[in-house]
ROFI-594979 format. One record per residue (C-alpha): residue in three letters; z, x, y. Coordinates in nm, 4 decimals, always signed. Layout:
N
SITE rest        Z        X        Y
SITE  ALA        Z        X        Y
...
//
This chain:
111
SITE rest        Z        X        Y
SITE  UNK  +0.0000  +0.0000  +0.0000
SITE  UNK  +0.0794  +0.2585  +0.2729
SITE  UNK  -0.2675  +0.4105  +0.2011
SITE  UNK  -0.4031  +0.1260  +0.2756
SITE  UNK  -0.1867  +0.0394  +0.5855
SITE  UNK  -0.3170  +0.4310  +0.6704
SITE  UNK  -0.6817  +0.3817  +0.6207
SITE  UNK  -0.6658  +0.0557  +0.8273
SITE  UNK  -0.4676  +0.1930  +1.1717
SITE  UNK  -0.7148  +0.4975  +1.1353
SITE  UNK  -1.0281  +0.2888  +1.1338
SITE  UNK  -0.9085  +0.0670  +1.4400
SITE  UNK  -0.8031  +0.3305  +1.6373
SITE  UNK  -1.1212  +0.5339  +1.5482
SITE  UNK  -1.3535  +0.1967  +1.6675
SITE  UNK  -1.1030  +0.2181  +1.9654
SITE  UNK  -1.1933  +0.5359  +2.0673
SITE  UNK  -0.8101  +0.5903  +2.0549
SITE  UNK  -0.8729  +0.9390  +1.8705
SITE  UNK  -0.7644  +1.2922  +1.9970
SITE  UNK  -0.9752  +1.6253  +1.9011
SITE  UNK  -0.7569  +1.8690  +1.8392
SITE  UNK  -0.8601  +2.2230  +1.9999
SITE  UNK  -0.8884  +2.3367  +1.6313
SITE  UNK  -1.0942  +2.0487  +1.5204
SITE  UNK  -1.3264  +2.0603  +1.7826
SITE  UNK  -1.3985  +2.4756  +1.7035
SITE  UNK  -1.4371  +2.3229  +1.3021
SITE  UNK  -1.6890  +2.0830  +1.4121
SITE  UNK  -1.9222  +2.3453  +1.5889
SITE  UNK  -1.8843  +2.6198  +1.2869
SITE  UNK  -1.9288  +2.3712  +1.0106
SITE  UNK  -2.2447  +2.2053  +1.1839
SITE  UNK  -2.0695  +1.8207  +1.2115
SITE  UNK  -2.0538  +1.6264  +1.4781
SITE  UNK  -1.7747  +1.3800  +1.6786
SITE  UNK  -2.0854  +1.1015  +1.6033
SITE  UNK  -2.0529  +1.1754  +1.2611
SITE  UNK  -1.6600  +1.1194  +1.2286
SITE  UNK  -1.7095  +0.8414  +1.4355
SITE  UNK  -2.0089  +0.6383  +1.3104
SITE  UNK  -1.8997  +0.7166  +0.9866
SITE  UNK  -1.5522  +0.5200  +1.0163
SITE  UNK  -1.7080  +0.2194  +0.7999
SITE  UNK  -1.7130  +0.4629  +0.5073
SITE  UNK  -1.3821  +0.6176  +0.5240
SITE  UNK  -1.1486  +0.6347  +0.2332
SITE  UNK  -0.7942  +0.7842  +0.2076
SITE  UNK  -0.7672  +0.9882  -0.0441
SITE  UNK  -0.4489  +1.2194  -0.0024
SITE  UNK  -0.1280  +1.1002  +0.2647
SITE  UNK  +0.1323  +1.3556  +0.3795
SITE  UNK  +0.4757  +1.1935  +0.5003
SITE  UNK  +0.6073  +1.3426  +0.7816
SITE  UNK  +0.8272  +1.6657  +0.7077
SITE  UNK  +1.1580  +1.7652  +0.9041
SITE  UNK  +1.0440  +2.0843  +0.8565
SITE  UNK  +0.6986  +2.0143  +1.0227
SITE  UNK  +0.6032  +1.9568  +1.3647
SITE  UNK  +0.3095  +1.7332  +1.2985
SITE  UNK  +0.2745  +1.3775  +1.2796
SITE  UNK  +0.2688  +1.2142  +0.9248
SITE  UNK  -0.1156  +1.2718  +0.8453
SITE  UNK  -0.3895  +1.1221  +0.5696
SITE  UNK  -0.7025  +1.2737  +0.4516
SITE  UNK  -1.0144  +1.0819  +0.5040
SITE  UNK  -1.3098  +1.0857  +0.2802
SITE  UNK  -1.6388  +0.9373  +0.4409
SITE  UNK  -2.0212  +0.9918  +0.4300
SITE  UNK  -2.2865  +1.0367  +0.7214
SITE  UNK  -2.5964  +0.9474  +0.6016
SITE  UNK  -2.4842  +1.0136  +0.2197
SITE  UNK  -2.3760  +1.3434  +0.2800
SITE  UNK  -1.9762  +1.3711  +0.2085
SITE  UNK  -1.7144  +1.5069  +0.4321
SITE  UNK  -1.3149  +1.5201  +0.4611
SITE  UNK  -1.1060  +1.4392  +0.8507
SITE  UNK  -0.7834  +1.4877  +0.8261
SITE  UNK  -0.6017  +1.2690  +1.0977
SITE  UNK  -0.2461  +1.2650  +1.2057
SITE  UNK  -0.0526  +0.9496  +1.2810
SITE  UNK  +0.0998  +0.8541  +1.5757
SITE  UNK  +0.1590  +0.5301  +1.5213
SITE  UNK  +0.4269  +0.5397  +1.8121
SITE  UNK  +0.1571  +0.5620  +2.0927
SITE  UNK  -0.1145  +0.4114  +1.8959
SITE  UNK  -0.3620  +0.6486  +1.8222
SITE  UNK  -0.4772  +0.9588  +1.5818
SITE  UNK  -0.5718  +1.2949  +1.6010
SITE  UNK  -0.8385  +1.4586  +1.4136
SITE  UNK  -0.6980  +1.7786  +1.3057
SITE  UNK  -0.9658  +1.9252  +1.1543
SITE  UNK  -1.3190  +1.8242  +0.9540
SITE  UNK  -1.5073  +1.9575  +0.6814
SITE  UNK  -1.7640  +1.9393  +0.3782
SITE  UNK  -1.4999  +1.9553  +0.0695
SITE  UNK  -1.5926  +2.2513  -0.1622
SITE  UNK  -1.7364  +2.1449  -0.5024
SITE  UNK  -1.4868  +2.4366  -0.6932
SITE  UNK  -1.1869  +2.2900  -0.5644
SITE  UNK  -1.2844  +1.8968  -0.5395
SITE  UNK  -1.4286  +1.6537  -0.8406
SITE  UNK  -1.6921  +1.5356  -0.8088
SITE  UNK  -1.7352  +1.2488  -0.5247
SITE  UNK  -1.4774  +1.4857  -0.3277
SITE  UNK  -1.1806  +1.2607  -0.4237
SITE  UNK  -0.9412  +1.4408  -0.6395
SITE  UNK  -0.8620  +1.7826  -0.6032
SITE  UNK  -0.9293  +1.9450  -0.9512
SITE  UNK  -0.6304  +2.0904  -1.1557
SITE  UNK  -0.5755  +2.4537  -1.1291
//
């Protein structure tokens, strides 16, 4: 249930345009050739796929990574929570590597 309760506030505040780009993110983006359209215009296709509570020992929001597809092609968001002020950061983006992921980039494989 919280994944889905995740995957939902994500979606509205990404159609919102209630979405942050972390420094970090933004520097991902440009290296890994993927763009803010992409994240965005993708947000129909999302899916969460891992959640991460928030930690005492952490100074980041709780978080959730996001599987989606742009055109077909497969990528990973992750995107912190604030659920306080009503929006999300997108702390970082990427194309999931086949050696560590399963195929359809959904489960990490065992090690």
């Amino acid at each position: 249930m919280e994944q889905a309760n995740d995957l939902a506030f994500v979606q509205q505040c990404v159609r919102q345009g209630r979405l942050l780009w972390t420094y970090h993110a933004t520097m991902r983006l440009r290296k890994r050739g993927i763009s803010r359209q992409m994240v965005v215009e993708s947000v129909d296709t999302y899916e969460v796929i891992e959640s991460y509570a928030q930690s005492k020992a952490s100074r980041y929001l709780p978080s959730c990574l996001v599987r989606a597809e742009y055109h077909g092609e497969p990528f990973h968001a992750l995107f912190a929570l604030d659920r306080e002020s009503n929006y999300v950061r997108v702390i970082t983006v990427y194309y999931p590597d086949p050696q560590i992921w399963e195929e359809g980039f959904r489960r990490r494989k065992e090690t």
